[in-house]
N, C-alpha and C positions, 0 to 999 in steps of 0.2 A: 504494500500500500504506500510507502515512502517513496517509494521511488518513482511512481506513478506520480502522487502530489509534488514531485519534486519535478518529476518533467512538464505536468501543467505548471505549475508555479514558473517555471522558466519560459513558459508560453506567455500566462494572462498578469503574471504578477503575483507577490509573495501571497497576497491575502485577493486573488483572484481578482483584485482594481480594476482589470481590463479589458472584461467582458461579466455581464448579467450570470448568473450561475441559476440554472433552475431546480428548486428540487417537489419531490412526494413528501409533507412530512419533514417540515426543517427543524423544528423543534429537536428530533432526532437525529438531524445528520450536522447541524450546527455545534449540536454541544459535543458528538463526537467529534468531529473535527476541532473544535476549539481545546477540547479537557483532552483527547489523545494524539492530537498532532499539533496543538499551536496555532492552527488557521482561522482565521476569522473574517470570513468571505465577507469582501466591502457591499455587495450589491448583490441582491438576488429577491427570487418569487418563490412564490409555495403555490402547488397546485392544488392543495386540501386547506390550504385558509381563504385561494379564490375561489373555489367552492364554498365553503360558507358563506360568500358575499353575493356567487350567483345563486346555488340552491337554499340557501338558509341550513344548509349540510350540517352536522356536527354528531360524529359516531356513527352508530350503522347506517340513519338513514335521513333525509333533511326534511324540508317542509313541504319539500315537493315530491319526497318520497326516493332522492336519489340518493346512495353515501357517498361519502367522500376518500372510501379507498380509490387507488389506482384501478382496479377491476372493476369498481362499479362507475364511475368516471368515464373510463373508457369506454362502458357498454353507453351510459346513458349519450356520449356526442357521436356516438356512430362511426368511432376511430375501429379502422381496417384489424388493427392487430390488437389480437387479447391480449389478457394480462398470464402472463407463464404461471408454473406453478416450479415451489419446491418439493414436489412431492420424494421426488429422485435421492434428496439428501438427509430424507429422516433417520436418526438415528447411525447417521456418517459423523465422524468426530474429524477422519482427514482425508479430502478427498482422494480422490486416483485420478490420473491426467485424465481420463475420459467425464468424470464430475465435473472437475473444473473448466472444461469447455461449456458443458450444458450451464454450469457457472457466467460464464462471463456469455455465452448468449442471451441469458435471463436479464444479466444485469445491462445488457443493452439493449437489450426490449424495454423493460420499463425507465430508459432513457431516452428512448424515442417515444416511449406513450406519454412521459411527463412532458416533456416536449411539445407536441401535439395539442396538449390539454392545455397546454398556458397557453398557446396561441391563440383558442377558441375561448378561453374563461379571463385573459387579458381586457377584451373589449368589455368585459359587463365590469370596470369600474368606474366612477363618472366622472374621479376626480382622482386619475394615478397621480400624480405628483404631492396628493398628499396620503394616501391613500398607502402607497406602496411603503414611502420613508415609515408608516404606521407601522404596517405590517413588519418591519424588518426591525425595526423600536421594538415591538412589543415580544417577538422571538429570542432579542439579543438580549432582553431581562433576563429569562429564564437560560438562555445558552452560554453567556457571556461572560456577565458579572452576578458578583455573591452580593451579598447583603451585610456591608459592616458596621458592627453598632460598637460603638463607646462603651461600654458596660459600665464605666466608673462614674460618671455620674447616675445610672440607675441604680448602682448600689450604695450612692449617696444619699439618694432618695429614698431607697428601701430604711437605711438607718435613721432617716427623719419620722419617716412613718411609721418606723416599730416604737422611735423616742417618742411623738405624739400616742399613740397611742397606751405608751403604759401609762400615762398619766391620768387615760380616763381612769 
């Protein structure tokens, strides 16, 4: 995987600057990439949060009655190519060169279905330019940065308010 990121990264730029990066489910692949490689892709879309802004999606099924996995996505805009399955690698721990092909053809199927799906769920927002900076704000909370608190003054606090209180 290093060495792949390392050849894109010599492509678009350390933290992908140079081009849009799309993904399924960025929550996921953000914080991996961020907590196990260090990358913190400058610009990108998620095709399961423009889903939730065209279908009202969120978990198995949206308002309109589509989900917002990859597989049900794909079926609901009429893209030519299903979604693969893993069925192949259940209960594989390492594959054999012949997995890891069926590997990496899977994993570029659903990079050309994600693909596909931003292009047609792109147009249903009304105001990308705020819209988008949102969506990439609100992922990079949870992907990105921790949450750091002071603690010394709350445990200053706590000791004023054990002191007020013995005195009732």
């Amino acid at each position: 995987v290093r060495a792949v990121l390392q050849a894109l990264q010599g492509l678009y730029g350390e933290h992908f600057e140079r081009i849009p990066v799309c993904f399924q489910n960025s929550y996921f692949d953000c914080y991996i990439l961020t907590h196990c490689y260090g990358v913190t892709v400058k610009n990108f879309v998620d095709t399961m949060l423009l889903a939730y802004v065209r279908h009202g999606c969120r978990g198995d099924e949206g308002a309109d009655g589509i989900g917002a996995s990859l597989a049900a996505l794909a079926a609901a805009h009429g893209l030519p190519i299903q979604k693969g399955s893993l069925d192949f690698m259940c209960g594989v721990r390492e594959p054999d060169a012949a997995q890891w092909f069926e590997l990496e053809a899977y994993a570029k199927n659903d990079v050309v279905l994600t693909y596909e799906l931003a292009l047609k769920l792109l147009p249903s927002l009304t105001r990308p330019e705020v819209e988008l900076p949102l969506m990439m704000n609100s992922v990079r909370l949870f992907t990105e940065r921790g949450l750091l608190v002071d603690t010394a003054p709350l445990d200053n606090l706590a000791s004023d308010v054990r002191a007020e209180t013995e005195k009732w």
